[in-house]
C-alpha positions in Angstrom: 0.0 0.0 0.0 1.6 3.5 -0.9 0.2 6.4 1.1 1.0 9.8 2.7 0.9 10.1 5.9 1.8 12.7 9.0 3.6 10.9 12.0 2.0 11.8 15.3 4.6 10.2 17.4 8.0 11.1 19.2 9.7 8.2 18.3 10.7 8.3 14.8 8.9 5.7 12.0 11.6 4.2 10.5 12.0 1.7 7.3 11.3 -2.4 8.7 9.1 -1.0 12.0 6.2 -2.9 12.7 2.8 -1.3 13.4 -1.1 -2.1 13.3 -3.2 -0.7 10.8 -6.6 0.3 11.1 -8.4 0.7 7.9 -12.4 1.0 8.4 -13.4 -1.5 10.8 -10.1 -4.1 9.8 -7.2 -4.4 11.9 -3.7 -5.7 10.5 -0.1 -6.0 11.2 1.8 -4.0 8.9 5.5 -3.0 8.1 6.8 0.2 6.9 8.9 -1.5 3.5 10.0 2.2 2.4 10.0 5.6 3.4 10.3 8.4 0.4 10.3 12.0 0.2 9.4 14.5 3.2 6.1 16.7 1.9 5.9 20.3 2.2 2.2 20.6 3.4 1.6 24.1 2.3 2.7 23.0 -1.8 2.5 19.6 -1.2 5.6 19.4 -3.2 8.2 16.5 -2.5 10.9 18.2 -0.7 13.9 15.9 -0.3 14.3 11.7 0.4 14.5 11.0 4.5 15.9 7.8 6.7 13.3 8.4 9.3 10.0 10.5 10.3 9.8 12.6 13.0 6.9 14.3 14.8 4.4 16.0 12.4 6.3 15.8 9.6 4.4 14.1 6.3 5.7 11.7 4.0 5.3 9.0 1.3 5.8 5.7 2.4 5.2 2.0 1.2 3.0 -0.6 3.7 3.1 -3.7 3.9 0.2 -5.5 5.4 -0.2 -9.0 7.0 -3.8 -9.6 5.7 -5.2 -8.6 2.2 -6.9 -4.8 2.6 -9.4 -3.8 -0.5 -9.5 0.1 -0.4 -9.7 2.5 -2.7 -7.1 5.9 -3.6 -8.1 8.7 -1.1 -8.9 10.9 -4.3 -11.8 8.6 -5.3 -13.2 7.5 -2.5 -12.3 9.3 0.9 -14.2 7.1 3.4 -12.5 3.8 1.8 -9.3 5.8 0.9 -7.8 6.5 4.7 -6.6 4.7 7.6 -4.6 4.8 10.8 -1.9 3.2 12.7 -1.6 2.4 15.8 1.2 1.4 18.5 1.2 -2.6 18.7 1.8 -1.8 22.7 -0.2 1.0 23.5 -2.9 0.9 21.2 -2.6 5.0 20.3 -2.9 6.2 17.5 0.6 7.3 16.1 -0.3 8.0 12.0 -2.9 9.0 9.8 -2.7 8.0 6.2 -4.4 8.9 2.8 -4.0 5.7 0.3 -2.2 7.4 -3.3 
């Protein structure tokens, strides 16, 4: 799954972390398999390829998910287009993501 999302956490997301992802009323494992280019949320313009996300900073990044999850690009169908991820120990909510 390739999506943009904005970390919410203070530790950093980095490539090969696991997480659980919450997309409508489905739950799965998922690992982060690549992390792209930092977005400038004003333009929405890549700005520059990063090892790591920090707190409320945006990026593009690839998913991996344990189970199969049907959804659709965020640009056709919001409601079936977004999800979010939570900490496998604390169950918060660290990430919100919109599905490219």
């Amino acid at each position: 799954m390739e999506a943009t999302i904005c970390w919410m956490d203070k530790k950093p997301l980095r490539v090969g972390s696991s997480y659980l992802v919450q997309h409508g009323i489905n739950v799965s494992r998922s690992k982060v398999s690549a992390l792209a280019n930092l977005v400038d949320v004003v333009s929405l313009n890549a700005l520059k390829a990063v090892a790591e996300l920090n707190l409320n900073e945006t990026a593009d990044v690839q998913l991996r998910t344990a189970k199969e999850t049907f959804y659709d690009p965020f640009a056709e169908n919001k409601a079936n287009g977004a999800f979010t991820v939570l900490d496998e120990q604390t169950n918060a909510t660290i990430e919100v993501g919109l599905i490219r």
